[in-house]
C-alpha positions in Angstrom: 108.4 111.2 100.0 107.9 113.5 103.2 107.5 116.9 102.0 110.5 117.9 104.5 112.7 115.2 102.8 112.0 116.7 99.4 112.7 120.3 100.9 115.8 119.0 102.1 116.9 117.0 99.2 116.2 120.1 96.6 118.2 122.9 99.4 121.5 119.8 99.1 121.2 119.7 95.2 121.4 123.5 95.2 124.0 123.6 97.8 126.5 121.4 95.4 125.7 123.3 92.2 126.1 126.4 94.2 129.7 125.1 95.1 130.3 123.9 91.5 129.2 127.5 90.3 131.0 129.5 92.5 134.3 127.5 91.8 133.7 128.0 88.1 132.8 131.3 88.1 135.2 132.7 90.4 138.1 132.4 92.7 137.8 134.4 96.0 136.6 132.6 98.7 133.9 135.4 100.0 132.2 135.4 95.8 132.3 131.3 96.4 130.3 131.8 100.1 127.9 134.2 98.7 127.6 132.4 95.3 127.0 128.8 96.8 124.3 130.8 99.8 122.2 132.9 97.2 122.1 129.3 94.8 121.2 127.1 98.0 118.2 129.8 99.0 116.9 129.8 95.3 116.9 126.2 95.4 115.4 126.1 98.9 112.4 128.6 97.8 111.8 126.7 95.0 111.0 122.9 97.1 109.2 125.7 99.1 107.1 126.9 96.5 107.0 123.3 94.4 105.6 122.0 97.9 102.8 124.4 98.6 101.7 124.1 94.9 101.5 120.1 96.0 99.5 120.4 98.3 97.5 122.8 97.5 96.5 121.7 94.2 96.6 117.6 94.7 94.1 116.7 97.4 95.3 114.3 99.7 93.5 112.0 101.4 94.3 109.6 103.9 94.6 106.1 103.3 92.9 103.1 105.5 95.8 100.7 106.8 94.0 97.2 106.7 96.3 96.2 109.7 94.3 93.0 110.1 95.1 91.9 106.4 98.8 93.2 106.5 99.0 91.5 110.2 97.4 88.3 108.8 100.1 88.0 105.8 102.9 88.6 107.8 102.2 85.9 110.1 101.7 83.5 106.7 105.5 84.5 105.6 106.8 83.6 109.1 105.0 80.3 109.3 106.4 79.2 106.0 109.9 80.8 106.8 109.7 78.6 110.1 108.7 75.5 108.4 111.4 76.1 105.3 113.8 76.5 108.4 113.2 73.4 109.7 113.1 71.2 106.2 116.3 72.9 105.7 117.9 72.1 109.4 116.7 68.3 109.1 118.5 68.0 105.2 121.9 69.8 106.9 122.2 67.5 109.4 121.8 64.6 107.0 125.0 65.8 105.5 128.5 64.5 107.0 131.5 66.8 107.1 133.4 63.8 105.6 130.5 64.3 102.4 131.0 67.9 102.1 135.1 67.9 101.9 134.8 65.0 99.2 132.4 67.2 96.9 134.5 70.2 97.4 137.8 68.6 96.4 136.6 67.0 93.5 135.0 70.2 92.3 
């Protein structure tokens, strides 16, 4: 996960227990603003600080794409997909309509 994804996802889960709090906890609509903003920025400095611990502490290292192997496998799955496709095209058309309706009504 994209450390901005996280950031966001953490700053919408404190939003919606901000809203939950503030409904619980009081009734006037400026406590519920300020209840449900103070809750979201907690939660936001929190993926802020959770982050930065990340990467500070966890080295990260880029990772070599073998494009050539991933490339190579791909094309594989295709070629069978096409000839599967084309086994499967050759049994339909061996099949009548007339064939089809029998089965079906005596099932």
């Amino acid at each position: 996960m994209q450390p901005i994804n996280f950031i966001s996802f953490i700053t919408v889960i404190g939003f919606f227990l901000g809203i939950v709090f503030s409904i619980l906890s009081t009734n006037s609509a400026e406590s519920m603003l300020l209840y449900s903003t103070i809750v979201s920025f907690t939660f936001y400095m929190i993926a802020h600080v959770s982050i930065s611990v990340y990467v500070r502490f966890i080295d990260i290292k880029s990772q070599y794409f073998e494009r050539d192997f991933y490339e190579a496998t791909l094309d594989q799955f295709v070629y069978e997909l096409q000839k599967r496709e084309v086994i499967i095209e050759d049994e339909s058309s061996e099949v009548d309509e007339d064939d089809i309706i029998k089965a079906v009504a005596r099932a």
